[in-house]
N, C-alpha and C positions, 0 to 999 in steps of 0.2 A: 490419453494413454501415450506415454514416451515411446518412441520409435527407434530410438537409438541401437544403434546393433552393436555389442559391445567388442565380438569378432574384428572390430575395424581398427582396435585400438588398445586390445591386450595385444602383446610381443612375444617372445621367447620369453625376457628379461623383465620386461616390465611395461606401462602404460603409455600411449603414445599414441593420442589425439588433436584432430583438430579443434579449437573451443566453438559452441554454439552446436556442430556437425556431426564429431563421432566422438564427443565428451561434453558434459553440461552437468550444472549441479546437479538435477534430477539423479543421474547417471550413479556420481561420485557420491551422495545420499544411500544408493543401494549397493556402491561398490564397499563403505566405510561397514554396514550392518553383514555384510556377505564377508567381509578381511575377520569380523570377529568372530562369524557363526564355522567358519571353515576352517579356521586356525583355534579354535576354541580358548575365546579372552574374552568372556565373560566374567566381569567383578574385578579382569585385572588393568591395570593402566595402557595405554597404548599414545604412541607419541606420534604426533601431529604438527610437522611444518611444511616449510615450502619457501620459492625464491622469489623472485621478482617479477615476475610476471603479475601482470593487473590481474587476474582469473585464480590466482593461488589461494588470496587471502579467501576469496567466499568458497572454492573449494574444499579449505583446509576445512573451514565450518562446516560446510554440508559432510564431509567427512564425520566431523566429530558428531556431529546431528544422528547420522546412520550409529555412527560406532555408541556411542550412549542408548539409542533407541533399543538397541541387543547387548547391554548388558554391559561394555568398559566404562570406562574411567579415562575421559579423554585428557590427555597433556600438552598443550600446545606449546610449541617450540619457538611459534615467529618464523620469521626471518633464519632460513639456514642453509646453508651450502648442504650438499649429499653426504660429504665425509662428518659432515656433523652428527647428520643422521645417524651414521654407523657409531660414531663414537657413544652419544645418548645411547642407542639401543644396546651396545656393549657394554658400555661403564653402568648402566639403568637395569641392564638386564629385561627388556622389556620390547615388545615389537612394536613399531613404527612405519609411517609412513614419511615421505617429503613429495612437495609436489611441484615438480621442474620435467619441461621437456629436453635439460642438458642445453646444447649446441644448437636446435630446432631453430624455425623462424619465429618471429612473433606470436603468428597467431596458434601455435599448438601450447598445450599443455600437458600434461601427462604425472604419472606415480610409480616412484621409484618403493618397494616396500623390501620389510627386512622385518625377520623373527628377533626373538628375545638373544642377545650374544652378536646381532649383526650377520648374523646367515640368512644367505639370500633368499629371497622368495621368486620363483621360476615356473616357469611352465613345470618345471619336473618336481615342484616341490609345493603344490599349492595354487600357482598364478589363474592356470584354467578353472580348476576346480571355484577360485574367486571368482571368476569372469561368469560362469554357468549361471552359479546362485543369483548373483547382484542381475542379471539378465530374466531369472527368473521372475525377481521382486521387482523389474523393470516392468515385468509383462502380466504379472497378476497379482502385484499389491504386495506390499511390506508386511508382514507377520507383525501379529500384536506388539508393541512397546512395550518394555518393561515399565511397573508403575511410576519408578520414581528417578528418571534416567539422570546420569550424574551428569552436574553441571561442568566443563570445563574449565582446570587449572590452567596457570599459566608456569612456565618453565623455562628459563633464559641456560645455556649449554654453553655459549661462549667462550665464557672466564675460565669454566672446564677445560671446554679443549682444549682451546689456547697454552693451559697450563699442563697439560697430558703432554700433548707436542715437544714443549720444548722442552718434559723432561727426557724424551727418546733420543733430541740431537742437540746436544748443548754447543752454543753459538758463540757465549761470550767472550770467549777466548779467541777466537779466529781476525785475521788480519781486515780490517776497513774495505766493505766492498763498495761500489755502488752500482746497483739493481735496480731496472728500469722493468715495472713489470705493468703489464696490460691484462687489466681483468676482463677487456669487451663487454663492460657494462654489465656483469654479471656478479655470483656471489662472490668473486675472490677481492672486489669489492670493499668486502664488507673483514673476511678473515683475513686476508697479507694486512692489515695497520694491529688488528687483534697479536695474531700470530708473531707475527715478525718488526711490527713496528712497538709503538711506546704508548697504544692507545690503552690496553689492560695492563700490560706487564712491561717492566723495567724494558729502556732501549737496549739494542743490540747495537753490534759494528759495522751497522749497515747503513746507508744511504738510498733511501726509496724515493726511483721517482715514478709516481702515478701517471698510468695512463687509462682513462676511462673507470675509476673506479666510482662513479655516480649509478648507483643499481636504475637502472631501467629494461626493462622486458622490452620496449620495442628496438633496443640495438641500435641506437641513432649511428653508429661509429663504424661498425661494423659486423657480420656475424660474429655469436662469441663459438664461434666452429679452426682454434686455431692447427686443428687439421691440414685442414686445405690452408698452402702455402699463399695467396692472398690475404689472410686477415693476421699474416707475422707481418705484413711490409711496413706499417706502421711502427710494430716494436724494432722493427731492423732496423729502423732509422735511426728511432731514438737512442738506441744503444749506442749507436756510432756519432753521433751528433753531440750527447752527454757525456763521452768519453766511461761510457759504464763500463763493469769487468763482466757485463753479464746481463739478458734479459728473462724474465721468464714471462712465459701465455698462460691464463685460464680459460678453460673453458665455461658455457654458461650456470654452470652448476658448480665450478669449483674442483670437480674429484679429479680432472685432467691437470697434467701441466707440461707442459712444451717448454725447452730450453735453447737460446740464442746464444753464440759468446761472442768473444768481445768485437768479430769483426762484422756484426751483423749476419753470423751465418747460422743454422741451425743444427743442432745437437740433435743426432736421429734418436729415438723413445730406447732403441737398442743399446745405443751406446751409454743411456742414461741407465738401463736396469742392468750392465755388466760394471759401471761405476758404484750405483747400489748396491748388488747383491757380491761386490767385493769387500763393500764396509759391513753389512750384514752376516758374511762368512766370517769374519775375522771377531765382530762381536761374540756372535755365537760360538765360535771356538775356545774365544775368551774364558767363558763361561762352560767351557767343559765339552762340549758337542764334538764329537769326533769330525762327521761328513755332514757338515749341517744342508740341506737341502734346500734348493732354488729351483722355483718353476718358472717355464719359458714357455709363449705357445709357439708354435709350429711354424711361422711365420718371421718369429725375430731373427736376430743375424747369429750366424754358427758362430760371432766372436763370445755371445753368451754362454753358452755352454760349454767351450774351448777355456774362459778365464776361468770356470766355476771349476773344472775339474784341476785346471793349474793350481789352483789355491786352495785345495783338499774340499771343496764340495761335492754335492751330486746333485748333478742337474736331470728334473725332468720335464719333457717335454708334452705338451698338453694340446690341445682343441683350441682354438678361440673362441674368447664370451668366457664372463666373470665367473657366469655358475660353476664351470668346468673347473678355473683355475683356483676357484674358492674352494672347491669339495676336494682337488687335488691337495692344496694347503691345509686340511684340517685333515684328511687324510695320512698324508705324509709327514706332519709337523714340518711344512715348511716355512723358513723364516722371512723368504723376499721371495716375490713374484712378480715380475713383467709381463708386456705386449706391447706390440708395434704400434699400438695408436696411443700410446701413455699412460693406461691405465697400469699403476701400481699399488701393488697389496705388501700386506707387513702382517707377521704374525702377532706383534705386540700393538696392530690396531686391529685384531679381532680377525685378524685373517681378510680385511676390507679393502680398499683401493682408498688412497689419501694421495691427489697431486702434492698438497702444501706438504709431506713429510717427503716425499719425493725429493720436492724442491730444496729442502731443509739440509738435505744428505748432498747434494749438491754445492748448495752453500759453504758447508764443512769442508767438502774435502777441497773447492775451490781455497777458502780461506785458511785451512791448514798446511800451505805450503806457497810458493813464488811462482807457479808456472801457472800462464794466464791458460784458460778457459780451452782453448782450441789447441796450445798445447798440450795441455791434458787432457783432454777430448780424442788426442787420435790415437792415444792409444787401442782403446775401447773400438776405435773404425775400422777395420785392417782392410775390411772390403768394400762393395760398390754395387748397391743397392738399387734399384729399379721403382724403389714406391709404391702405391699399391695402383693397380691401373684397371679399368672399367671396361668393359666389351659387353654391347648390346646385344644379345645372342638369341635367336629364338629357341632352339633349341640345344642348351646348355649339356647337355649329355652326351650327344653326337659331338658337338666338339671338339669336349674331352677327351672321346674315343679318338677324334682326329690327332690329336696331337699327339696323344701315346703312341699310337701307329706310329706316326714320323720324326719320335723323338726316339724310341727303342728300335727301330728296325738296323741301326748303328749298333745295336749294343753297348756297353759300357758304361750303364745307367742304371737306377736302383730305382722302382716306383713301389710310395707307399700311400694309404687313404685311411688317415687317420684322419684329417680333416679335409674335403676336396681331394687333391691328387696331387702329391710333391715327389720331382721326378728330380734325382738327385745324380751329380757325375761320380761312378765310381773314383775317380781321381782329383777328386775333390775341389774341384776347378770351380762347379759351380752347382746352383740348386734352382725352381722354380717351383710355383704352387698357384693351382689354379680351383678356386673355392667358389660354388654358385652360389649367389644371392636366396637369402629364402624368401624373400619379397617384393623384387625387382627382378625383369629376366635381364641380371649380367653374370659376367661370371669375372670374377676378381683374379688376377693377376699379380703376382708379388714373385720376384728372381734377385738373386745375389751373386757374384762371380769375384775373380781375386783380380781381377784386371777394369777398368772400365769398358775395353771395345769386346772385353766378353759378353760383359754385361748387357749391352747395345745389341750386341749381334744375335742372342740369344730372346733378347724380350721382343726384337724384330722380329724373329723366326715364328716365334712361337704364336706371338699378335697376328702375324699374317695366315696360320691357320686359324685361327680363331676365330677369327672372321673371313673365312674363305676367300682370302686374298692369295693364296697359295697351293 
């Protein structure tokens, strides 16, 4: 009898296991039959990839194994980055899974899933309710098979996206760049030569030089986590060593992308989604849209929401985590959505997160004018950010109280809990946001100020009650 406790390795968002420990085919067997009895896909297709990790390809099967055993029609996708995912499951019409732990070490594995249209599947819309079932069938046996379970199609997506993409930013026209991009041995890999290079579709004006684009799951290079400022130092080099106008980072799955310019420095995810959701506004206006609508979560820099309303949008401000800013986007018909750690959504990819269309929109307005990268880049920075910073907290709650106490007792501060606790200067000087871990006791830290020794003086203050240094 499998022992697995599946509790260890459903998330808010999606799956995220150790392999052998708190994920094993057994597992993903009754996770694939439980994705079709709870979502109700019996007799209809369901799509089936995953990345690079050695553990995907026979999970991807034991998936299809469960999912056939109740009644789909599995479609295997191969080899795919996350955004592919969404593209298949939107342009397909059809629910899917991919199986990638993202950014993780080696040895995890994990399942990203998503409904027919690319609507995500979440604790709030399913995710649990799969976890229950497939723990059931873990603990008392899989329900009769259907007699004749379909055998597995195969399905190559590629050529598609590839060709979706580059009709949303067309490139050909833009000034010769050269891009120095690092997949960290992940799936971007495999889509920047698709996408942006001359492997499927006619060359662009670009000059790509590869860094780590050999897919392997064990990271020989570095983590593909280009979050944490250690695993850019590599593309910061190279950017500046190849004289490029620009690097970009993927992460291990691809749907991230980080921006470098030209002096090796990094382009904050903020300043990329007010770059964005400026070309975005103006499409959309194009196109008749009066206030066309950008989401931001609560976290980005106030320069976002400050350019959206400059340029006749409306900006709203959301929760962090996809689900929130996805339900928000379908919601509100919003056309571009940001977060501080670079995930970006587009209403014309299904309301999903795509780094490489990110990247794309970048590319453009880089190459559709002379001013290098960091010139154009600051506009979008006016401020001076803090990052997101970590405190070991046993008691995360008490804290928070501490720090309200000794940030209001001044007055002349705004506190609101939309997500965690962001305590704002009425005079607009400066903001902080202190959000607990649902899974680790920390409690995340993130401040912004119009000065740097604000900025400093404030993430100091506020750190040192945090951790009762004060």
């Amino acid at each position: 009898m499998n022992t697995i406790d599946l509790s260890a390795s459903f998330k808010a968002y999606d799956v995220r296991g150790i392999v052998g420990e708190t994920i094993d085919e057994n597992a993903v067997r009754a996770i694939g039959a439980a994705f079709v009895d709870v979502l109700g896909l019996d007799g209809q297709p369901v799509l089936i990839g995953g990345d690079m990790r050695p553990s995907s390809v026979p999970f991807a099967q034991a998936f299809a194994d469960g999912a056939a055993s109740r009644g789909a029609r599995p479609q295997m996708l191969g080899l795919i980055s996350t955004d592919e995912l969404y593209y298949a499951c939107g342009s397909k019409g059809a629910a899917g899974v991919t199986f990638t732990a993202s950014h993780n070490p080696a040895q995890y594995n994990g399942i990203k899933m998503a409904k027919a249209g690319a609507t995500p599947v979440s604790s709030d819309t399913g995710l649990f309710e799969i976890r229950d079932v497939a723990q059931r069938y873990l603990e008392q046996g899989m329900p009769a098979s259907v007699d004749s379970p379909a055998a597995p199609e195969s399905l190559d997506v590629l050529r598609d996206y590839s060709e979706y993409l580059r009709s949303l930013v067309d490139l050909s026209g833009i000034r010769p760049l050269k891009v120095v991009v690092d997949a960290g041995n992940g799936m971007g890999g495999m889509t920047t030569p698709a996408v942006l290079g001359n492997q499927l579709l006619p060359g662009l004006p670009l000059d790509i030089v590869p860094l780590y684009f050999e897919l392997d799951g064990s990271f020989p290079n570095h983590p593909a986590n280009p979050l944490e400022p250690a695993n850019l130092v590599d593309l910061q080099r190279a950017v500046v060593e190849h004289g490029a106008d620009l690097g970009l980072a993927f992460d291990g799955d691809a749907d991230r992308c980080f921006v470098v310019d030209e002096r090796g420095d990094a382009v904050t995810p903020s300043a990329i989604t007010a770059l964005v959701a400026r070309r975005e506004i103006a499409r959309a206006q194009a196109g008749g849209e009066a206030h066309p609508v950008i989401i931001h979560n609560l976290i980005t820099s106030r320069a976002v929401p400050e350019l959206v309303e400059r340029e006749g949008g409306r900006a709203i401000r959301t929760r962090v985590g996809h689900s929130f800013i996805k339900a928000v986007m379908a919601e509100e018909g919003g056309v571009f959505g940001g977060e501080h750690s670079a995930h970006y959504y587009f209403r014309d990819f299904y309301n999903a997160d795509t780094g490489m269309l990110a990247a794309m929109h970048v590319l453009a307005a880089l190459g559709g004018q002379d001013l290098v990268l960091s010139e154009l880049a600051a506009e979008y920075e006016p401020y001076f950010s803090s990052g997101e910073i970590n405190s070991e907290v046993t008691d995360k709650e008490a804290a928070v109280e501490r720090v309200v106490a000794a940030v209001t007792a001044a007055g002349g501060v705004t506190v609101d809990s939309l997500d965690g606790t962001t305590i704002s200067a009425d005079n607009g000087e400066w903001w902080f946001n202190l959000r607990p871990s649902n899974t680790e006791p920390f409690l995340r830290y993130n401040s912004e100020a119009k000065d740097q020794d604000t900025m400093e003086e404030l993430r100091d203050t506020v750190l040192a009650v945090v951790r009762g240094q004060a």
